[in-house]
DOMIKE-36818 format. One record per residue (C-alpha): residue in one letter; x, y, z. Coordinates in steps of 0.25 Angstrom, whole numbers, plus 2048, in hexadecimal, padded with zeros to 3 digits. Layout:
// residues N
aXYZ/...
***
This chain:
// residues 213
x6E9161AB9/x6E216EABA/x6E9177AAF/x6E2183AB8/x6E7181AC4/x6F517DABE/x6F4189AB5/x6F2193AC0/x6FE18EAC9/x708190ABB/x70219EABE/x7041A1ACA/x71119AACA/x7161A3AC0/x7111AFAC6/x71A1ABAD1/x7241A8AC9/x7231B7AC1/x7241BDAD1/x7331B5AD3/x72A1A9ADB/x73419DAD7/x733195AE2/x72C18AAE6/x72518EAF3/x72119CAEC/x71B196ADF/x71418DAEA/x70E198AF1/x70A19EAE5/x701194AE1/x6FA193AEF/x6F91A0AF0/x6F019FAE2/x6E8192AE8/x6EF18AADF/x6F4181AE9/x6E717EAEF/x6DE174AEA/x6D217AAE1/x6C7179AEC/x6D1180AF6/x6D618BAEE/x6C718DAE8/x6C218FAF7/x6CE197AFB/x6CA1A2AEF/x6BB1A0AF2/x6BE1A6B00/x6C81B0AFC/x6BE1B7AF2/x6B21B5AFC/x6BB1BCB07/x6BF1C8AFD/x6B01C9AFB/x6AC1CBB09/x6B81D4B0C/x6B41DEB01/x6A51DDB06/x6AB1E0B13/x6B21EAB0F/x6A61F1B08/x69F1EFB15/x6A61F4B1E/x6A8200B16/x699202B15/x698200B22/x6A320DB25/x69A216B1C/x68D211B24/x693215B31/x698222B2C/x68A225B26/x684222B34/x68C22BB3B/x68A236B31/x67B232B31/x67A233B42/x68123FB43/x678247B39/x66C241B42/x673246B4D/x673254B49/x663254B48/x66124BB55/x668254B5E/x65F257B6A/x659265B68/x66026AB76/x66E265B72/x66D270B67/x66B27FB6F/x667285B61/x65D27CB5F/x65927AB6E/x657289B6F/x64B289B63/x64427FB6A/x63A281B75/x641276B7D/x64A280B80/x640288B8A/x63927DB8C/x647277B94/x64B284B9A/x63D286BA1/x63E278BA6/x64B27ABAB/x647287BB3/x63B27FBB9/x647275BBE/x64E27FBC3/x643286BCB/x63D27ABCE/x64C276BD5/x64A280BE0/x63D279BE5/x64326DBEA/x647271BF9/x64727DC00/x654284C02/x657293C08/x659297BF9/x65B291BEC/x65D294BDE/x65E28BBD2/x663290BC6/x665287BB7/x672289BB0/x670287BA2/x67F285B9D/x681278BA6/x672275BA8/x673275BB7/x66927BBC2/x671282BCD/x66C282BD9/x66E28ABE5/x66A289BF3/x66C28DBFF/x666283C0A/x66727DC17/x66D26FC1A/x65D26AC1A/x65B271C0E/x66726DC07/x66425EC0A/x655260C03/x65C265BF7/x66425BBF8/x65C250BF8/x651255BEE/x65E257BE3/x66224BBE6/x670254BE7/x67C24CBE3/x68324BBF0/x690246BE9/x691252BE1/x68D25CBED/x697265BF3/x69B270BFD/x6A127BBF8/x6A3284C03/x69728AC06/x68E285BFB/x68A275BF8/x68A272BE9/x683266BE5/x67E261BD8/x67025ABD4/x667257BC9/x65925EBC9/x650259BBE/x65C253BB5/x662261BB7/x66F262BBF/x66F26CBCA/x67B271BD2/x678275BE1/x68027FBE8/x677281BF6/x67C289C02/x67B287C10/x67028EC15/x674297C21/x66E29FC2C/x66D2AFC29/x6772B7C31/x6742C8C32/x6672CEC2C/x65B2C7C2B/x6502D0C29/x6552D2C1A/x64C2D2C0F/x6552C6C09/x6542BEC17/x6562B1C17/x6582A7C23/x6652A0C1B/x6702A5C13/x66F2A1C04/x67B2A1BFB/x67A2ADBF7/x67D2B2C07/x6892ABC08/x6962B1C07/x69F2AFBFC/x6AB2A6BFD/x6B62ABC04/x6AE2B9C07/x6AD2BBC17/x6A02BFC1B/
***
């Protein structure tokens, strides 16, 4: 007989017994319940693996709240970098005390000027606009000289429309985007011994919507 093992049952069954457990079943699930129904090498292994699993799920547990606080600190980490690796011309203060600044303007007035070389037109005049970074650029040519403007901009055909008088287009000059408003050249009725004289109308010739000439 194993007095320890019989000494341990009395005790649970009395704990039972003190909680109003007086029947059979009740005191038999008592005792398996405290591994006393099990024999010795089964009851051992069954508290072995409980204790080694209460072991890994603290360690989890400490783990994963490590690894919380890690994260956090690599957010809060990246966005401090982030406020010293922001690109100089993503900041206008700082962009504006940097000789990048007129550096990028003066490139982008030779782009601009150098837009208006690109085929001949009856005039033409390009402008940059700073607030949506876009050149604008206006002509005034005939059907031969529209299609040489066309194809030197590779002019987006799909984005190119008629709108009354004047065709707008769009194209990318230089990875700059460039809106086109050409007119149709026409032929010169009335005067032409002006100072201004020119063969074609320009733009700036043309009446203005719904104004009879």
């Amino acid at each position: 007989m194993n007095a320890r093992r019989v000494n341990a049952a009395a005790g649970v069954i009395l704990a039972a017994q003190k909680q109003g457990k007086t029947l059979a079943a009740s005191l038999a699930y008592a005792l398996e319940s405290a591994c006393l129904l099990q024999s010795p090498e089964t009851a051992d292994e069954q508290k072995r693996l409980r204790v080694e699993r209460n072991r890994y799920r603290a360690a989890w547990g400490k783990a994963l709240t490590r690894a919380l606080a890690l994260r956090a600190r690599v957010a809060e980490l990246e966005a401090r970098l982030g406020e010293y690796e922001r690109p100089v011309d993503e900041d206008p203060i700082a962009y504006a005390l940097t000789g990048q600044a007129g550096t990028t303007q003066a490139l982008l007035d030779e782009d601009t000027a150098d837009i208006l070389t690109l085929a001949a037109a009856q005039y033409a005049d390009a402008t940059y606009d700073a607030t949506f970074r876009t050149i604008r650029l206006e002509l005034t040519a005939t059907p031969e000289q529209w299609s040489a403007w066309q194809e030197a901009l590779d002019v987006d055909l799909t984005r190119t429309t008629n709108r009354g008088s004047c065709v707008t287009s769009h194209a990318t000059w230089r990875g700059i985007h460039v809106v086109i408003c050409c007119w149709p050249a026409r032929p010169v009725v009335g005067n032409q011994d002006g100072p201004g004289h020119h063969d074609y109308a320009v733009g700036r010739d043309l009446p203005e919507p719904g104004v009879t000439p």
